[in-house]
C-alpha positions as CSV (number, residue, x, y, z in Angstrom):
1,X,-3.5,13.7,15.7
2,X,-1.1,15.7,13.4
3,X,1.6,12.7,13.8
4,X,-1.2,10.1,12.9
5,X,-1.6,11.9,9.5
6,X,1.8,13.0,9.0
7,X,2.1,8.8,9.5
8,X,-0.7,8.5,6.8
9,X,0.9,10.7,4.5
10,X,4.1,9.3,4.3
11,X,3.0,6.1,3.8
12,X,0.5,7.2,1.4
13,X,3.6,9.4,-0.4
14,X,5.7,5.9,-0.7
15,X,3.7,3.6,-1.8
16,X,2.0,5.7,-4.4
17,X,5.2,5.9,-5.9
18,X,6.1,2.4,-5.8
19,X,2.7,1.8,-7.5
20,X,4.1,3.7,-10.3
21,X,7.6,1.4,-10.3
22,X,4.8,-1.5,-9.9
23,X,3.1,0.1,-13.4
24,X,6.2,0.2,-15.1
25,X,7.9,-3.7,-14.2
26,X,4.3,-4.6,-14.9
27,X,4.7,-3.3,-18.9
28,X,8.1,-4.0,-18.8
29,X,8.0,-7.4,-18.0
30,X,4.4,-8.2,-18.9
31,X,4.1,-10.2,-15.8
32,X,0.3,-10.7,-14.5
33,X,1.6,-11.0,-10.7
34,X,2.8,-7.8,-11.3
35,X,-0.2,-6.7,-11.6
36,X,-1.5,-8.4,-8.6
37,X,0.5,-6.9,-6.6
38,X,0.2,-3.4,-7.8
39,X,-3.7,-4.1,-6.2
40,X,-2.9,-5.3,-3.4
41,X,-0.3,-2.4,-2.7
42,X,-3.5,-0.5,-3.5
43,X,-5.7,-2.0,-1.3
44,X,-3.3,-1.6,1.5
45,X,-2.8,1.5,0.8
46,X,-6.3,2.5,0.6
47,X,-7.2,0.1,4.1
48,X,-4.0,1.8,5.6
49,X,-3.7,5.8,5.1
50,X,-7.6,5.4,4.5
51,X,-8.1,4.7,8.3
52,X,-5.7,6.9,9.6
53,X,-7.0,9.6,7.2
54,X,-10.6,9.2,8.3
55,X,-9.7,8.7,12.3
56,X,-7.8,11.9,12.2
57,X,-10.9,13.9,10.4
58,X,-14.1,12.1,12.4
59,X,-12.2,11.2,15.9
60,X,-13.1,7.5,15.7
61,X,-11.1,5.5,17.3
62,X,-12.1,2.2,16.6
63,X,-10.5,3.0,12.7
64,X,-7.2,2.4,14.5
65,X,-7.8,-1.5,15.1
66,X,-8.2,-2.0,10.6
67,X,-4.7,-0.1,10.7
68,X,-2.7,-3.1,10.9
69,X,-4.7,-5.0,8.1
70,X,-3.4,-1.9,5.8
71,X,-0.3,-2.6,7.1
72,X,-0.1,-6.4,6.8
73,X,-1.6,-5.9,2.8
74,X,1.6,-3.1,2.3
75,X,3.9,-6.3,3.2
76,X,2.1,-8.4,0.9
77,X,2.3,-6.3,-1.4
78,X,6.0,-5.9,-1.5
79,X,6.5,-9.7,-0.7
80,X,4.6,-10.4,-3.8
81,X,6.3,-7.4,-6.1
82,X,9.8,-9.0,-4.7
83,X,8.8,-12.6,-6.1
84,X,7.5,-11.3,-9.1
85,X,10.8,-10.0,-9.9
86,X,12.9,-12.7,-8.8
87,X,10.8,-15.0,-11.4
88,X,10.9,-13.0,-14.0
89,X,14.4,-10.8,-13.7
């Protein structure tokens, strides 16, 4: 259980800071799928370290099978942070 939130924490660690870099390209470049992805880097981060968090502390096990949707949000999140920039660098 101490690896699952060690997991959850590093991920959580990351990708709070690349909502910040999200925060700032959003006001630099006043670009409204910046924005959109800043969310759904949230969301996934809230669906991903969120489950891990709450399996670790109440045992359930069924938490681990939203994991991956966490996960698959993270991606989209950068996927949609990496378009946003090549559109408007």
């Amino acid at each position: 259980m101490l690896a699952t939130w060690a997991t959850a924490s590093e991920y959580h660690f990351y990708h709070a800071l690349a909502l910040l870099l999200t925060g700032l390209l959003a006001k630099a470049f006043g670009a409204p799928s910046m924005v959109t992805a800043g969310w759904v880097l949230f969301a996934g981060m809230l669906v991903f370290s969120g489950s891990l968090y709450v399996l670790v502390l109440s045992g359930q096990q069924w938490l681990g099978a939203i994991t991956p949707l966490g996960g698959t949000a993270l991606i989209i999140g950068w996927l949609m942070l990496a378009w946003s920039l090549f559109k408007h660098v």
